[in-house]
N, CA, C and O atoms as CSV, one atom per row, in Angstrom:
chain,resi,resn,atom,element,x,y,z
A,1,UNK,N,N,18.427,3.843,1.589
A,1,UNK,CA,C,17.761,4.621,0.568
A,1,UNK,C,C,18.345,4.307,-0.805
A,1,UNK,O,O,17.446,4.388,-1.642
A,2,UNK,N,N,19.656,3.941,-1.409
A,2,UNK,CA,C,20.130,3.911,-2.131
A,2,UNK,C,C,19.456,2.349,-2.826
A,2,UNK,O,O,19.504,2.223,-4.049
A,3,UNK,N,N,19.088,1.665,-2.309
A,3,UNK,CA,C,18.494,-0.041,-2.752
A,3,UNK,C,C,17.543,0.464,-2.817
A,3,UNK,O,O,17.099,-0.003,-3.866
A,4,UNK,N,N,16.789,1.164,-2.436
A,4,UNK,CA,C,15.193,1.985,-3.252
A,4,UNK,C,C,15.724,2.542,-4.533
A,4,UNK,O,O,15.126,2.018,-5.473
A,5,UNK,N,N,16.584,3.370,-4.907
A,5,UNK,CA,C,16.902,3.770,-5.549
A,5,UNK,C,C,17.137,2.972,-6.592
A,5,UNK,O,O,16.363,2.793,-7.532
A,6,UNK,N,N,18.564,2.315,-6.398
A,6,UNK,CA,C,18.601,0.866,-7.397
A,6,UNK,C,C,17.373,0.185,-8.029
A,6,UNK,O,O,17.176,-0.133,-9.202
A,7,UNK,N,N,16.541,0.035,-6.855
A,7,UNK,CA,C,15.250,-0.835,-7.798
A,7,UNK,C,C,14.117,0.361,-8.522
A,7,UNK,O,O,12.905,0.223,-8.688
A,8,UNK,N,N,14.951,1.491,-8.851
A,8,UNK,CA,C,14.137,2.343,-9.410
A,8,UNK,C,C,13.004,2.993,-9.130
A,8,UNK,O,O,12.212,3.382,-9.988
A,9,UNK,N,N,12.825,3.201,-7.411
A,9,UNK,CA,C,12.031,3.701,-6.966
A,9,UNK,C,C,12.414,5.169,-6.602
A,9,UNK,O,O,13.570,5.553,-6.422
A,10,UNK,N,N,11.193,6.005,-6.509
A,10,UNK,CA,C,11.474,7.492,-6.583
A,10,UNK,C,C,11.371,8.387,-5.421
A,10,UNK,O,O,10.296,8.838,-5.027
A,11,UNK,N,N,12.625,8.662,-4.826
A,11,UNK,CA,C,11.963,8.985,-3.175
A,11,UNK,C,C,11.896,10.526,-3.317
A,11,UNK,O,O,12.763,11.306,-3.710
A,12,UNK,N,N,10.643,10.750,-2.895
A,12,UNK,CA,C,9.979,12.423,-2.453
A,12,UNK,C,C,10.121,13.079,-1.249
A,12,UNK,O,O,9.813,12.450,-0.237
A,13,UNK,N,N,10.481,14.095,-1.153
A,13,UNK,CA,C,10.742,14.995,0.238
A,13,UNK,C,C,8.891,15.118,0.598
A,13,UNK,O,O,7.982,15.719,0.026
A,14,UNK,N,N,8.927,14.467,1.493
A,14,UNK,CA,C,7.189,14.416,1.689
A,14,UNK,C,C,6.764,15.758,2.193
A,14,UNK,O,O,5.552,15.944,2.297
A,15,UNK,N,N,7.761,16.929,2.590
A,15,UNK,CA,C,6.622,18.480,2.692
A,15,UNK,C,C,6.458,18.822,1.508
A,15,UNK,O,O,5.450,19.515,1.375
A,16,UNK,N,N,6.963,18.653,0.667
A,16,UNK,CA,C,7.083,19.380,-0.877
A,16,UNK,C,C,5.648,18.705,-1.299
A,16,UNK,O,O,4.692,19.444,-1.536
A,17,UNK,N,N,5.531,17.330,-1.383
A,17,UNK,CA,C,4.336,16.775,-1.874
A,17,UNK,C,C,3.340,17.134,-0.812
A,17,UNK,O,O,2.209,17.322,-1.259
A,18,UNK,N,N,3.497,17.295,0.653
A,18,UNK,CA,C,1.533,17.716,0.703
A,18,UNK,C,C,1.784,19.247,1.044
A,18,UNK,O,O,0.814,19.650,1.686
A,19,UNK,N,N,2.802,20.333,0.837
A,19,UNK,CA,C,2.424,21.408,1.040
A,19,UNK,C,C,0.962,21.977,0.430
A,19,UNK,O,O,0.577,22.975,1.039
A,20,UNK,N,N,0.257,21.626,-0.432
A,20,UNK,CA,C,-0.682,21.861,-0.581
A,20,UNK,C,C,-2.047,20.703,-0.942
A,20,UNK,O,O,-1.683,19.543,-1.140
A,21,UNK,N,N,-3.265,20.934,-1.010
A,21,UNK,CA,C,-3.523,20.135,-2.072
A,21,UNK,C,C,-3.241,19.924,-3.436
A,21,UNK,O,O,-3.286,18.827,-3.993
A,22,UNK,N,N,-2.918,21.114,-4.018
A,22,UNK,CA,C,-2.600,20.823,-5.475
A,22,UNK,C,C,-1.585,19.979,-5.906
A,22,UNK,O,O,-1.553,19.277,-6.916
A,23,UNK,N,N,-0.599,20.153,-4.859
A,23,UNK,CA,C,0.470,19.360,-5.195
A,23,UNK,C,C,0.966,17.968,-4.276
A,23,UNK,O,O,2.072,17.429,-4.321
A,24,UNK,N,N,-0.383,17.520,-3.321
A,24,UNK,CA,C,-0.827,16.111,-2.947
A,24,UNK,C,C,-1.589,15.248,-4.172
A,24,UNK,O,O,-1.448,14.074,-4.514
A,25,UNK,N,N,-2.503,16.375,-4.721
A,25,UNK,CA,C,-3.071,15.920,-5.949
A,25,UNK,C,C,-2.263,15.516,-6.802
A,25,UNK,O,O,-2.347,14.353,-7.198
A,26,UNK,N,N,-1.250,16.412,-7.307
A,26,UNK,CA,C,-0.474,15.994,-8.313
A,26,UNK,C,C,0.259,14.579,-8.640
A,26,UNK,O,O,0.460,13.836,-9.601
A,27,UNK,N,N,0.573,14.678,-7.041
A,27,UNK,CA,C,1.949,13.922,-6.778
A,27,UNK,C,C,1.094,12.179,-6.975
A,27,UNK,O,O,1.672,11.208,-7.464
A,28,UNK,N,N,-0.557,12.165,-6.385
A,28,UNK,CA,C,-0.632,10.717,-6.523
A,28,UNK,C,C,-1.311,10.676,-7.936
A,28,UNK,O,O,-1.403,9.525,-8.363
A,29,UNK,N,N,-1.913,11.844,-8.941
A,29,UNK,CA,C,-1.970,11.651,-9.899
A,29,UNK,C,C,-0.683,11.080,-11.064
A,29,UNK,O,O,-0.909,10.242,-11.938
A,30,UNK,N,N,0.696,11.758,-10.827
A,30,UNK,CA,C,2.004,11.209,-10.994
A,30,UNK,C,C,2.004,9.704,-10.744
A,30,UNK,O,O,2.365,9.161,-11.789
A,31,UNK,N,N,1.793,8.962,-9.959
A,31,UNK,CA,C,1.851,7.632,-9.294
A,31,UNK,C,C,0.844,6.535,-9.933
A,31,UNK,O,O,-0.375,6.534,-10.110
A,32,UNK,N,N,1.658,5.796,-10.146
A,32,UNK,CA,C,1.002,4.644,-10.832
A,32,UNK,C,C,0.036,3.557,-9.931
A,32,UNK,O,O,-0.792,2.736,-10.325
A,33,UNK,N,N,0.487,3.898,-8.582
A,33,UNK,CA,C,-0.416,3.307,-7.558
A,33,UNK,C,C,0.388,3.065,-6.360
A,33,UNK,O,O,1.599,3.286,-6.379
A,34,UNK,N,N,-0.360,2.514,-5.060
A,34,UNK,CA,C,0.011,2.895,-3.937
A,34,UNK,C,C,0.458,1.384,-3.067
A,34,UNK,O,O,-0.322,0.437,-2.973
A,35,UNK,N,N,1.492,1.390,-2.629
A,35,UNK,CA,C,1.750,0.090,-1.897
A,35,UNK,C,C,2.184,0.533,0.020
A,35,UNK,O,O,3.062,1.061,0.703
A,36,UNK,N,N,0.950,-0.087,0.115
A,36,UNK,CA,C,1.881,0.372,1.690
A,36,UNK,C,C,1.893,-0.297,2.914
A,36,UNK,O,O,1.072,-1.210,2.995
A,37,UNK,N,N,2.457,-0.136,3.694
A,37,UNK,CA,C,3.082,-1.493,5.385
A,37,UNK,C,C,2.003,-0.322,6.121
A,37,UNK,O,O,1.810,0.893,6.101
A,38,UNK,N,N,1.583,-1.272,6.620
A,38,UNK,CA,C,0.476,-0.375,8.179
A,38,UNK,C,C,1.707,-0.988,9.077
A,38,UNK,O,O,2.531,-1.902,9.069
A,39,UNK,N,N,1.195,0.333,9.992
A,39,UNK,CA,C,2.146,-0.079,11.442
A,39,UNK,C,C,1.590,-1.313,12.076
A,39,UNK,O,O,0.443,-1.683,11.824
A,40,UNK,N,N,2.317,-1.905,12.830
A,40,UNK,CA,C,1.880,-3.353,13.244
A,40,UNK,C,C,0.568,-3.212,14.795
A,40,UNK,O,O,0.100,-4.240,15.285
A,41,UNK,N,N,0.295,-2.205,15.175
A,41,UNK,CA,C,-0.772,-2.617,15.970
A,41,UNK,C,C,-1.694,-2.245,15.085
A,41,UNK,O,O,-2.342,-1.442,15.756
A,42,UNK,N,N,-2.138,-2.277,14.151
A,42,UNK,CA,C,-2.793,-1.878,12.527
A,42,UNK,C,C,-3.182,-3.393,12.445
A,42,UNK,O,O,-4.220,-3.903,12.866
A,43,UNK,N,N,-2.016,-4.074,11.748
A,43,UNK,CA,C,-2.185,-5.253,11.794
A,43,UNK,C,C,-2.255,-6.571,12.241
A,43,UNK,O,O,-2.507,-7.642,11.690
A,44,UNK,N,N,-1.858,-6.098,13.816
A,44,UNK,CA,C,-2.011,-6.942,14.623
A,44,UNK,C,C,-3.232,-7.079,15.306
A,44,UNK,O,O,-3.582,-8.178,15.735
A,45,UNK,N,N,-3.861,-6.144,15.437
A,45,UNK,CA,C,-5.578,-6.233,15.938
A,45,UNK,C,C,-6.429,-6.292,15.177
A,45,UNK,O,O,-7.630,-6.391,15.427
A,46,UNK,N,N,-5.851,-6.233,14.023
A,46,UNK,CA,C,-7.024,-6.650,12.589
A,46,UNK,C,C,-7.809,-5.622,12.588
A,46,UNK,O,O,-8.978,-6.002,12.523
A,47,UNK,N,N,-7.700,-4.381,12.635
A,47,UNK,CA,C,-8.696,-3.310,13.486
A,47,UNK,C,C,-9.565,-2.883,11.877
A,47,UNK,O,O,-10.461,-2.052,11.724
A,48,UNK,N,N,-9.161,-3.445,11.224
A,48,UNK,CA,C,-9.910,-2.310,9.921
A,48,UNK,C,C,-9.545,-1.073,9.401
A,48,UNK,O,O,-10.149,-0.321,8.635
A,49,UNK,N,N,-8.074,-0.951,10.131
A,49,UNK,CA,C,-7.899,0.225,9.591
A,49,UNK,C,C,-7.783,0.642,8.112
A,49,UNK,O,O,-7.756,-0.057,7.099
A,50,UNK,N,N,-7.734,1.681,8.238
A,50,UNK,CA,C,-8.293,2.222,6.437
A,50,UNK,C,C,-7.536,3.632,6.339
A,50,UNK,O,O,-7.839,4.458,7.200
A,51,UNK,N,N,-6.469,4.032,5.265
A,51,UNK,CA,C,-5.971,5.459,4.713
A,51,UNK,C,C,-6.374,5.914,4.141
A,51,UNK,O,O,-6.797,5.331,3.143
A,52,UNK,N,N,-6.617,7.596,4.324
A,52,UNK,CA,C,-7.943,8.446,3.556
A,52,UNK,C,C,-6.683,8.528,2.423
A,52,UNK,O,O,-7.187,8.682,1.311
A,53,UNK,N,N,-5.352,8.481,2.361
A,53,UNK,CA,C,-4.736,8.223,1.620
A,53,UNK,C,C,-4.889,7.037,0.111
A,53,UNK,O,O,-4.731,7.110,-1.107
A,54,UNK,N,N,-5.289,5.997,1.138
A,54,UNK,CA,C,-5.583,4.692,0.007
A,54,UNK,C,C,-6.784,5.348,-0.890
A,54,UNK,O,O,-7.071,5.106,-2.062
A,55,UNK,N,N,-7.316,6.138,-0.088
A,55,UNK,CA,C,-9.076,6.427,-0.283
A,55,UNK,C,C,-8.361,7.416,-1.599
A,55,UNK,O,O,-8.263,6.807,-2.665
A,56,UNK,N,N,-8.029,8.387,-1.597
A,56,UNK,CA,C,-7.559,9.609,-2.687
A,56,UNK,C,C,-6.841,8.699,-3.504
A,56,UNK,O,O,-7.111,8.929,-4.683
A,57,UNK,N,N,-5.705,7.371,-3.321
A,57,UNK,CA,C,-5.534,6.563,-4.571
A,57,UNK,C,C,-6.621,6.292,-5.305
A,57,UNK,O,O,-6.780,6.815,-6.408
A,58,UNK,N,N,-7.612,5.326,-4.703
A,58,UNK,CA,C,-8.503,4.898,-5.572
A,58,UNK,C,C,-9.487,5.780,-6.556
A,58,UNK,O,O,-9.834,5.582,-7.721
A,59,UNK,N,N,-9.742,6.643,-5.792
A,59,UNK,CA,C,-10.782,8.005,-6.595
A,59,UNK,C,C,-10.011,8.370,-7.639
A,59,UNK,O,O,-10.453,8.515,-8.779
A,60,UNK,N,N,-9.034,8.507,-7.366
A,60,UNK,CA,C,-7.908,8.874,-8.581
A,60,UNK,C,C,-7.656,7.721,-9.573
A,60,UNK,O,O,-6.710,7.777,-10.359
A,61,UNK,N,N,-8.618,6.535,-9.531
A,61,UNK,CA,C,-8.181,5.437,-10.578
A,61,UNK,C,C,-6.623,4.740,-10.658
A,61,UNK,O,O,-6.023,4.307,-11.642
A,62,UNK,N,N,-6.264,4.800,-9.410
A,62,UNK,CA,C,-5.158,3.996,-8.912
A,62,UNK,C,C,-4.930,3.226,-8.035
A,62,UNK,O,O,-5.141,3.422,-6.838
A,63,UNK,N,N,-4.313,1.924,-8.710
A,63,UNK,CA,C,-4.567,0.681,-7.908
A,63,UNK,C,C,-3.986,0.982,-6.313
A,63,UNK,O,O,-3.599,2.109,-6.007
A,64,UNK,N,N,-3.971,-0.299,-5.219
A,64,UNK,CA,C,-3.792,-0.182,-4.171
A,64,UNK,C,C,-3.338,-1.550,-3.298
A,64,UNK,O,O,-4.070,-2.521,-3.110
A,65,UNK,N,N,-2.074,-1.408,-2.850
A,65,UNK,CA,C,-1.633,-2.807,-2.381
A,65,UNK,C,C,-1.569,-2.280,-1.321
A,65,UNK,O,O,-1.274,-1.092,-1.193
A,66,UNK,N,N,-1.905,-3.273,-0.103
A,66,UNK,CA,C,-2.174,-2.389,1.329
A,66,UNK,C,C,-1.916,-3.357,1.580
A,66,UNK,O,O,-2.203,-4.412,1.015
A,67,UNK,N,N,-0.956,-3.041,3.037
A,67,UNK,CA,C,-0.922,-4.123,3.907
A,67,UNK,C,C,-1.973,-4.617,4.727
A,67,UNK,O,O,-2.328,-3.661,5.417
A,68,UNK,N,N,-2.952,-6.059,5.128
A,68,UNK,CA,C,-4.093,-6.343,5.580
A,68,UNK,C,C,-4.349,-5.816,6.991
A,68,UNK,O,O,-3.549,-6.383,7.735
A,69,UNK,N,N,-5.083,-5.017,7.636
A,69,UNK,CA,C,-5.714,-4.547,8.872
A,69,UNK,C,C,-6.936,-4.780,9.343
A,69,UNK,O,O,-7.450,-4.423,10.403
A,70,UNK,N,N,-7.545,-5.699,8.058
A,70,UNK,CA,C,-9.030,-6.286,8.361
A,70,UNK,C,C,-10.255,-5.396,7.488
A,70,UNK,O,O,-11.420,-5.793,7.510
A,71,UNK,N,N,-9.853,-4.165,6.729
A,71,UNK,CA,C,-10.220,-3.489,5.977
A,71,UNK,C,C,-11.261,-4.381,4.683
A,71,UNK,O,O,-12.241,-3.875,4.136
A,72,UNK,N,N,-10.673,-5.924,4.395
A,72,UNK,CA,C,-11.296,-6.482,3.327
A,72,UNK,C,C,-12.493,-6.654,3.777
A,72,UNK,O,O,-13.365,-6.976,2.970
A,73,UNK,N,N,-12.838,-6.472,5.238
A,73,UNK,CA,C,-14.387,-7.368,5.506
A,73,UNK,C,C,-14.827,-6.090,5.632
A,73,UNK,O,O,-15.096,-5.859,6.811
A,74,UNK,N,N,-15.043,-5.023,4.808
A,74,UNK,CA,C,-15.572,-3.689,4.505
A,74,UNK,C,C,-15.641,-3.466,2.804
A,74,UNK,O,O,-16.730,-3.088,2.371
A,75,UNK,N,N,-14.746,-3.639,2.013
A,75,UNK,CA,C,-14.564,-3.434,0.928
A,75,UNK,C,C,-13.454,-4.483,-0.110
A,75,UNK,O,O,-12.290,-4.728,0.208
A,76,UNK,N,N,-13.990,-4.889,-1.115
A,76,UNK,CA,C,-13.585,-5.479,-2.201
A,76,UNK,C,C,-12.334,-5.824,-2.382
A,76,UNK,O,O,-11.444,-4.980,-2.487
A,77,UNK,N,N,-12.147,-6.960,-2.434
A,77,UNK,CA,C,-10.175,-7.059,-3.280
A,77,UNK,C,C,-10.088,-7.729,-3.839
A,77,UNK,O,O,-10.949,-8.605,-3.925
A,78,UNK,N,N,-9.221,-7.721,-4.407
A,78,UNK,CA,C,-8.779,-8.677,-5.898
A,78,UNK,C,C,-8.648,-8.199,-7.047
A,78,UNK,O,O,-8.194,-8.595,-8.121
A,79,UNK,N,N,-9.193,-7.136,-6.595
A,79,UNK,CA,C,-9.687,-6.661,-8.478
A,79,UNK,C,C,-9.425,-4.185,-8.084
A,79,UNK,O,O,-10.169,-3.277,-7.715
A,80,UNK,N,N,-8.280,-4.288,-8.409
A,80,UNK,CA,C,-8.161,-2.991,-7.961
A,80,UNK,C,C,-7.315,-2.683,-6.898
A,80,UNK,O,O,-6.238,-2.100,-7.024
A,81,UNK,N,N,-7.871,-3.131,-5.692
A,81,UNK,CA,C,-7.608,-2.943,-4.398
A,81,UNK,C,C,-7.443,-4.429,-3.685
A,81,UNK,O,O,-8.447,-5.121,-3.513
A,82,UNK,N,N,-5.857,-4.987,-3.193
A,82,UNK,CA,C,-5.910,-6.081,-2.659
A,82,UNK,C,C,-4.869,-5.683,-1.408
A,82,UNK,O,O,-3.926,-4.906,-1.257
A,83,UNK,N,N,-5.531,-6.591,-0.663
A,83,UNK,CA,C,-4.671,-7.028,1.332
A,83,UNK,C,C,-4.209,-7.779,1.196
A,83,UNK,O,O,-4.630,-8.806,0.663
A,84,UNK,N,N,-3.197,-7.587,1.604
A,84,UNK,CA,C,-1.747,-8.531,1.401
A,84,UNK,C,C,-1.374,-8.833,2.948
A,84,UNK,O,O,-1.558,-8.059,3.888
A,85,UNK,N,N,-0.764,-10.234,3.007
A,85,UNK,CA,C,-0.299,-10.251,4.186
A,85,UNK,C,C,1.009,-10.839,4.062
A,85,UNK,O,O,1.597,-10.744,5.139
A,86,UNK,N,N,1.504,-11.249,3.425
A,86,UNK,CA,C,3.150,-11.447,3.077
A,86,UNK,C,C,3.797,-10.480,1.987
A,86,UNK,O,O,3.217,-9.661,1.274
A,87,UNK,N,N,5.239,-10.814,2.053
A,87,UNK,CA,C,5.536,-9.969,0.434
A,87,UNK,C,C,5.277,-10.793,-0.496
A,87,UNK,O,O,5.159,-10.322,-1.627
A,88,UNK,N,N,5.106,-12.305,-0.296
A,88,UNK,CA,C,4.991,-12.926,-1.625
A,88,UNK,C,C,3.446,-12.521,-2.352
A,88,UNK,O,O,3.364,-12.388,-3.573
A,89,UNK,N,N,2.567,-12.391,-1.683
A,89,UNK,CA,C,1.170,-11.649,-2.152
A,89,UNK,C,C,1.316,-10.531,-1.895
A,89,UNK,O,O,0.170,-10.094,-1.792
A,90,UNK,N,N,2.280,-9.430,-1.643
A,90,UNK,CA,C,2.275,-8.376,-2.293
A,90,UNK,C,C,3.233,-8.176,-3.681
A,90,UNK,O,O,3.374,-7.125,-4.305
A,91,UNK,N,N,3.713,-9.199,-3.913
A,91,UNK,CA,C,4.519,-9.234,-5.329
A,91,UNK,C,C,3.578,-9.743,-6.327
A,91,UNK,O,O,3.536,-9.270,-7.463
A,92,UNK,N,N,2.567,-11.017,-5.798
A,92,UNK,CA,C,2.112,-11.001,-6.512
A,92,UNK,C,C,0.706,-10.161,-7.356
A,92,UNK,O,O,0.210,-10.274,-8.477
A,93,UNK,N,N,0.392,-9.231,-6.053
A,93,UNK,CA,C,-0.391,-8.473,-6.566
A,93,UNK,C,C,-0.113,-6.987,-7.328
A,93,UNK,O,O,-0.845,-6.157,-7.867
A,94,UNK,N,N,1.448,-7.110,-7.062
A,94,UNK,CA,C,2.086,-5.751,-8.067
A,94,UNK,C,C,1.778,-6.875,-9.229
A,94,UNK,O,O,0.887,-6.654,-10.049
A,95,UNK,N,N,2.555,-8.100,-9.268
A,95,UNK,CA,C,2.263,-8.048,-11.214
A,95,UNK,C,C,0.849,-8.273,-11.574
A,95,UNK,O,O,0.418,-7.934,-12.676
A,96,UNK,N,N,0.238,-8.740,-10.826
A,96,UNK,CA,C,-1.229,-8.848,-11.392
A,96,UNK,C,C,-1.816,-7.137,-11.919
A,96,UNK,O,O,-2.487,-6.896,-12.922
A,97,UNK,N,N,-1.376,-6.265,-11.020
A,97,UNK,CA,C,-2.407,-4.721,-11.497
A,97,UNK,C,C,-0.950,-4.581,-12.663
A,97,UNK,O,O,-1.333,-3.882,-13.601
A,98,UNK,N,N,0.080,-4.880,-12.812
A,98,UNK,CA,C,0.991,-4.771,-13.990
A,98,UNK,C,C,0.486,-5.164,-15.479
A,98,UNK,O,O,0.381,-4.520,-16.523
A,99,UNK,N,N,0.222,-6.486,-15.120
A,99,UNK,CA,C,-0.012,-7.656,-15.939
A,99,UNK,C,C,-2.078,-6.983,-16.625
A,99,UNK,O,O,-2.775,-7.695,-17.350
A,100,UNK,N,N,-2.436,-5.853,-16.211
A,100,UNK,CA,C,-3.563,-5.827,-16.639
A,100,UNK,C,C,-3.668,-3.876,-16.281
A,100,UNK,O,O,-4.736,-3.270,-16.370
A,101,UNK,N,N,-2.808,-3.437,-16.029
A,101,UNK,CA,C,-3.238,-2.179,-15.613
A,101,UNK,C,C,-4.237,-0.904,-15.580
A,101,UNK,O,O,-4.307,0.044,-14.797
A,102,UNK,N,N,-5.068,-1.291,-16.869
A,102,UNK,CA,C,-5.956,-0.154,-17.049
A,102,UNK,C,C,-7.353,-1.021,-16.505
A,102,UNK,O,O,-8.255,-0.187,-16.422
A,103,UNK,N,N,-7.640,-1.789,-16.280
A,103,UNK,CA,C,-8.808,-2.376,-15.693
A,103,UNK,C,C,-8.539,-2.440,-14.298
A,103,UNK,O,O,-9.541,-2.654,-13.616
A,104,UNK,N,N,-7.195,-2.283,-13.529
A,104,UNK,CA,C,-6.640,-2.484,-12.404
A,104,UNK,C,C,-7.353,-0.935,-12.216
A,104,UNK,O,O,-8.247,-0.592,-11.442
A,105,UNK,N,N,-6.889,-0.444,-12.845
A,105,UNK,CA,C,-7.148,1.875,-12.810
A,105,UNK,C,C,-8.701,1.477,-12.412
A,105,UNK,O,O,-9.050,1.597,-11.237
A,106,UNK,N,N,-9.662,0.984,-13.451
A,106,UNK,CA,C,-11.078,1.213,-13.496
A,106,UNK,C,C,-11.360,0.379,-12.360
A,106,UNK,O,O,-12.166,0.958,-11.632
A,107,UNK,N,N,-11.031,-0.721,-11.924
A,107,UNK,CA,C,-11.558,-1.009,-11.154
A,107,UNK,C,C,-11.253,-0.415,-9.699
A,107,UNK,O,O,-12.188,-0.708,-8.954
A,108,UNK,N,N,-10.340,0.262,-9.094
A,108,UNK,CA,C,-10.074,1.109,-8.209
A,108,UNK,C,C,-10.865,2.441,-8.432
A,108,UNK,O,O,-11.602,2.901,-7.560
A,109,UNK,N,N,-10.743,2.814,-9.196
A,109,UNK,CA,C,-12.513,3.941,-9.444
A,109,UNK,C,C,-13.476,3.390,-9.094
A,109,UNK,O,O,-14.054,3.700,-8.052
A,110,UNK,N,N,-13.824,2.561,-9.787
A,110,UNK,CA,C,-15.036,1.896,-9.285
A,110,UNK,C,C,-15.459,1.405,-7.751
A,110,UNK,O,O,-16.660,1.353,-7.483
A,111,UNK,N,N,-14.783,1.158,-7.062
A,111,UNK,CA,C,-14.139,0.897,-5.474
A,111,UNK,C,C,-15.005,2.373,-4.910
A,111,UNK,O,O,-16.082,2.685,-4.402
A,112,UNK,N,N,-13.931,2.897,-5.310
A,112,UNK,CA,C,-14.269,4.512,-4.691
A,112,UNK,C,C,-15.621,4.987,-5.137
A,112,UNK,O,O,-16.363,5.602,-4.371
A,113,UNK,N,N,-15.870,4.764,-6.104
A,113,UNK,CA,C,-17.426,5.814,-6.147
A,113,UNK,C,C,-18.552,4.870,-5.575
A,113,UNK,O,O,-19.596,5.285,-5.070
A,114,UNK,N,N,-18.128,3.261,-5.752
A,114,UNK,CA,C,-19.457,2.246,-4.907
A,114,UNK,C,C,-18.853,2.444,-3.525
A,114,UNK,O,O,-19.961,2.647,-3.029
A,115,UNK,N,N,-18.124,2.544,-2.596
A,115,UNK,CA,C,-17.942,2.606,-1.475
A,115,UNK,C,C,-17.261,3.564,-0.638
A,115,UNK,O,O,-17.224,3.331,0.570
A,116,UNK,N,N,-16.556,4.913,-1.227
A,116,UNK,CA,C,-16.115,5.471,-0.621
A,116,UNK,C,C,-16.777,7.030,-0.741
A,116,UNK,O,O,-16.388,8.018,-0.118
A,117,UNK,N,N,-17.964,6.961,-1.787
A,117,UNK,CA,C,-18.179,8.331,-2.170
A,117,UNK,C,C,-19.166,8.804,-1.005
A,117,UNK,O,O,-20.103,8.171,-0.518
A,118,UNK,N,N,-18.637,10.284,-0.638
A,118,UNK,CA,C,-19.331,11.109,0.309
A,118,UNK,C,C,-20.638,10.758,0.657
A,118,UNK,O,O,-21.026,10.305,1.734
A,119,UNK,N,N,-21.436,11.067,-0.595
A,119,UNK,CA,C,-22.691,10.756,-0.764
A,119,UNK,C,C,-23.696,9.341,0.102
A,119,UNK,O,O,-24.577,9.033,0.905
A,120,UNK,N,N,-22.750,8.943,-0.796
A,120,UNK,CA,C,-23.366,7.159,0.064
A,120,UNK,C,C,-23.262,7.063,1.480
A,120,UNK,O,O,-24.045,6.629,2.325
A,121,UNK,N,N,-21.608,7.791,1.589
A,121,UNK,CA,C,-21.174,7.137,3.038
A,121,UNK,C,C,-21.916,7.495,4.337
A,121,UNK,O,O,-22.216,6.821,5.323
A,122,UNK,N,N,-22.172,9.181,3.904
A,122,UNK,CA,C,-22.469,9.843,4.957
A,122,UNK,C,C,-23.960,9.672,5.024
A,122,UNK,O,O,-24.567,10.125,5.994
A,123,UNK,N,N,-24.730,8.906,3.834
A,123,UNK,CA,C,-26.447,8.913,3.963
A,123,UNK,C,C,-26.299,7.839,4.890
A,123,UNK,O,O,-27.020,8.014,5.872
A,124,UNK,N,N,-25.460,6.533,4.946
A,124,UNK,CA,C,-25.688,5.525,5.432
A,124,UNK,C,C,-25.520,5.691,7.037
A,124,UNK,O,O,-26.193,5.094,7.879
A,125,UNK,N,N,-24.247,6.837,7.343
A,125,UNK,CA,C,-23.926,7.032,7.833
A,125,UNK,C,C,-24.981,7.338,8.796
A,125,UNK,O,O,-25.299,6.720,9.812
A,126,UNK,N,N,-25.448,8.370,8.307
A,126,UNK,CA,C,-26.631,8.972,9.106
A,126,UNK,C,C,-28.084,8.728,9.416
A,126,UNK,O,O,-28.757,9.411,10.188
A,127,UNK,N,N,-28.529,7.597,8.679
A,127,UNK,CA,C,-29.397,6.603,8.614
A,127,UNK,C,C,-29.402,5.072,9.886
A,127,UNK,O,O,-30.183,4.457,10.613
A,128,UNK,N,N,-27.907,5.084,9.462
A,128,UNK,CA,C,-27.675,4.036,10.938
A,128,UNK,C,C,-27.601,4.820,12.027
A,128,UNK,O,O,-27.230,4.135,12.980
A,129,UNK,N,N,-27.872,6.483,12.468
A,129,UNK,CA,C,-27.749,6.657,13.791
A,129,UNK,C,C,-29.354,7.597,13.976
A,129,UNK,O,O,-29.622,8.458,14.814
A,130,UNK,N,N,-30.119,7.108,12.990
A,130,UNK,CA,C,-31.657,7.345,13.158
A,130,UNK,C,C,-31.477,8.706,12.657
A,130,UNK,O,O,-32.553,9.304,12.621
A,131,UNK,N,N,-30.218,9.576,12.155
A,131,UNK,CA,C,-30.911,10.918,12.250
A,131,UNK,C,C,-31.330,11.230,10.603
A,131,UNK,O,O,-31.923,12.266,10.303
């Protein structure tokens, strides 16, 4: 914990941050964006998995470095939201949303309201099962 620390990262007692929504809200509104390791049968079956977590980054106009689960052959990357499968492309996709950050923000909004918003999901949703 202390080499997190050193590299200036900020560690949170994680009940404090989701005891509620307000203060799940807060905490990724606080956050400049989200980097995260899927567990390895995640990424070992390529399954697509997807975090309603990543999902509340992006709506919130915050970028998203995810580790790859097959999720890209569903939704967009490069621009906002990128799958990484080494650390060297996840370093390089921290400096890229660095190196440009407020279009990194808009374009992770944009993510979320073309593909993750209620609206869409659940018409399509319910359209592909005839009802």
């Amino acid at each position: 914990m202390q080499q997190l620390k050193t590299a200036k990262w900020r560690i949170r007692d994680a009940h404090k941050v989701t005891v509620s929504v307000d203060s799940y809200r807060a905490y990724i509104l606080a956050s400049k964006g989200e980097f995260s390791a899927c567990k390895h049968v995640c990424v070992a079956t390529n399954s697509g998995w997807w975090s309603d977590r990543s999902a509340a980054y992006l709506a919130s106009g915050r970028p998203v470095v995810m580790q790859e689960t097959g999720f890209s052959r569903h939704l967009p990357c490069g621009r906002g939201l990128f799958a990484v499968s080494t650390l060297d492309e996840a370093a390089t996709a921290i400096d890229e949303i660095n190196g440009d950050y407020e279009r990194h923000a808009k374009w992770a909004r944009d993510i979320a309201n073309e593909y993750l918003d209620s609206q869409k999901v659940l018409g399509k949703f319910l359209r592909e099962l005839g009802i």
